[in-house]
Residue, then its C-alpha position, 0 to 999 in steps of 0.5 A: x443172327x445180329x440185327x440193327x435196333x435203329x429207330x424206325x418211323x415206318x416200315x416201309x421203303x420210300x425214295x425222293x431224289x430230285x438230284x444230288x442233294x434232294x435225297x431226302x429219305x430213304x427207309x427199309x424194313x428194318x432201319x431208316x435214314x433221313x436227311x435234310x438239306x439245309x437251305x442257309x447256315x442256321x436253319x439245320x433240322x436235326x433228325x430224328x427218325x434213326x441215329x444216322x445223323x449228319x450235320x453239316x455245321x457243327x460246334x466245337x465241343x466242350x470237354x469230357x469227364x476223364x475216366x480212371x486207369x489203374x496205374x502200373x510200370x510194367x508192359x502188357x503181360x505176354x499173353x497169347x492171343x489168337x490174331x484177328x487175321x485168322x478170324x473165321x468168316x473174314x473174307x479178301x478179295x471176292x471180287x476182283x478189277x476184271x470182275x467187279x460187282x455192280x452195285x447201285x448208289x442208293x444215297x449221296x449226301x454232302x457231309x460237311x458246310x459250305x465254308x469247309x476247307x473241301x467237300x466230303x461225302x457219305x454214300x450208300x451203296x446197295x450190295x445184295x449181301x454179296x460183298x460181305x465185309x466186316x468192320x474196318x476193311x475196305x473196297x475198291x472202286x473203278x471210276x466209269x471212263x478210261x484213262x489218256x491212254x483209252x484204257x479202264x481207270x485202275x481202282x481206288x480203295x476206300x476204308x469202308x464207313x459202315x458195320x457189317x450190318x450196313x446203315x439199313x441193318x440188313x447187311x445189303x449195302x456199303x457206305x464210304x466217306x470221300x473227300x473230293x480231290x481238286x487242286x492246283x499242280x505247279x502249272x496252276x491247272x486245276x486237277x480233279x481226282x477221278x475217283x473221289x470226283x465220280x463218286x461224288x457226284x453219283x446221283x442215286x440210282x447210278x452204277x458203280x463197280x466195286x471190288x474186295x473187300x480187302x485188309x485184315x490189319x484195322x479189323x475190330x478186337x473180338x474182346x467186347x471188355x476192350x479198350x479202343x482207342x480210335x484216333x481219326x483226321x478227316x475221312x480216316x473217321x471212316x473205319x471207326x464209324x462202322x466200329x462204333x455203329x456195332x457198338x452203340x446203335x446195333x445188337x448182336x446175339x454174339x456181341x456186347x460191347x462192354x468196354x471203353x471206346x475213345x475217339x479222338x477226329x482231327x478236322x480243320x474247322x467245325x463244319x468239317x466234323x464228319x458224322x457229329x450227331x451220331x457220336x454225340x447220340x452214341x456218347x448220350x446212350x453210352x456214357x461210361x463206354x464211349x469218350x469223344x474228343x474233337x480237335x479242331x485246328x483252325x479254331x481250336x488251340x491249347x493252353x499255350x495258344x497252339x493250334x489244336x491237332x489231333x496229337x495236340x488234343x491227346x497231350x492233354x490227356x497223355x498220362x491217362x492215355x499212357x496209363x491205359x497204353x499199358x493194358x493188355x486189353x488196350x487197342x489203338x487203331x489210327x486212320x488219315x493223313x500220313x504224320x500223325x503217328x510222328x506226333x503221337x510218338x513225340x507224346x509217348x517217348x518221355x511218358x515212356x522214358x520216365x518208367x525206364x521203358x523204350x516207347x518206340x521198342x514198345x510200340x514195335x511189340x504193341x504192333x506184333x500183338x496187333x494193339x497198335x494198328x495204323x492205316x495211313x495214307 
């Protein structure tokens, strides 16, 4: 059976909420998260007791070592593969809105700074084992209340953000990443979304009635020699949290990953990077697996002084990003704001062009062999 080699400090499970953000630990039998609260902008303490690391105002980072791709022309060979939809053991749609599970928020902690462009958080939720999900799903949540018309809030999907294993490596929980929904409509009213504002305000110990899980279409490659390319804007890192927590931080009898893992996070501004330690940990423990690359618009621009998006970021690495497009044991997996793909395409289609190849036809054929994976919204 898989378990989690997190590091632990102690054994035991142990709890102090004073509030929403006054969460400061929480420890099970087999892994331990901590968090700190940061009392100004530059007295942020690192922690140490696992590898769940959130930071709330992180630095841009410096640029990676590429890594070398057999160059060819050709298409990825035809070969028949087994669709991860038929996976054994992958379930849809246990529990569904007239009969939600009640879960319990264990944790609920702020993400990214004061000065960010919004508010994002990671929670925690307990589940007894009884949603089992697997990595690149999602759940939904009801909202408590009901709508104008005195009827129950219809549910809302969230990718989820952790492995199958969970944050505590028992396979008893769930965690999201959401961003709070408030904005201004065309009458200047300030309107609140109801779910991402419910859940972000749950303080631990509070209920919260979850359906699913659901989705087959961003399920991980069984193939642990893979390539993953994960490109994530803002809480689109979600999926790709979980991934890399199989990967990096977890062991399995059945699974080593052996690959190359690639993430590119789109963010406006650095203390909008979601989940930096953590990456950075996974990136110290794994050089030669894991490549990491941050585009960070409102501060961030290329050698021509343009503001570096996500797409921005990856044409500076297009050749090598083609090249490694060409594999057959190449996956691309996309998760955020609806546009990004365009970018991305406006990328490719010269690439393509210049070995006589149809990037868009490409793509469609990538898709069918469920290489090129998209979850957008």
């Amino acid at each position: 059976m898989a378990s989690a080699t997190l590091s632990v400090a102690n054994a035991s499970l142990q709890a102090n909420v004073k509030g929403l953000t006054d969460f400061t630990s929480l420890r099970s039998s087999s892994a331990s998260l901590s968090f700190s609260r940061r009392a100004a902008p530059d007295d942020f303490v690192p922690i140490v007791a696992a590898p769940c690391l959130y930071s709330r105002n992180a630095p841009a980072p410096g640029k990676l070592a590429p890594v070398r791709a057999q160059v060819t022309t050709q298409a990825p060979a035809k070969v028949e593969k087994e669709s991860k939809k038929n996976e054994e053991g992958v379930i849809v749609n246990k529990f569904k809105p007239k009969n939600p599970y009640t879960g319990r928020c264990l944790l609920n902690t702020r993400l990214t700074g004061d000065d960010a462009p919004g508010e994002t958080w990671h929670m925690v939720f307990s589940t007894e084992g009884e949603v089992p999900y697997r990595e690149g799903q999602s759940i939904g949540v009801i909202a408590d209340g009901v709508d104008k018309n005195g009827k129950p809030h219809k549910l809302r999907l969230y990718s989820i953000a952790s492995s199958a294993l969970g944050d505590f490596g028992d396979s008893k929980t769930v965690s999201l990443c959401v961003k709070r929904l408030v904005y201004t409509n065309e009458a200047g009213e300030i309107v609140k979304g109801v779910c991402s504002n419910f859940l972000c305000d749950l303080k631990p110990g509070a209920e919260v009635k979850i359906t699913g899980p659901v989705g087959k279409e961003m399920l991980m490659p069984a193939d642990p020699n893979a390539t993953i390319i994960m490109l994530g804007t803002g809480t689109g890192i979600a999926p790709f949290r979980g991934f890399l927590w199989k990967m990096f931080f977890e062991k399995h009898d059945d699974y080593k990953f052996n690959g190359l893992a690639w993430l590119f996070l789109g963010v406006p501004t650095s203390s909008s990077l979601l989940y930096k330690e953590e990456f950075e940990k996974m990136k110290e423990t794994a050089p030669d697996n894991f490549r990491l690359d941050f585009a960070v618009s409102r501060e961030q621009t290329n050698e021509k002084g343009e503001k570096m998006y996500i797409q921005t970021r990856m044409a500076q690495y297009a050749e090598e990003l083609w090249e490694l497009l060409k594999k057959d044991n190449t996956f691309v997996y996309m998760c955020g704001l609806k546009g990004m793909e365009k970018g991305i395409d406006d990328i490719m289609v010269s690439l393509a062009e210049r070995d006589g190849i149809n990037w868009l036809e490409y793509k469609r054929e990538l898709k069918k062999k469920e290489q090129w994976n998209v979850e957008v919204y």
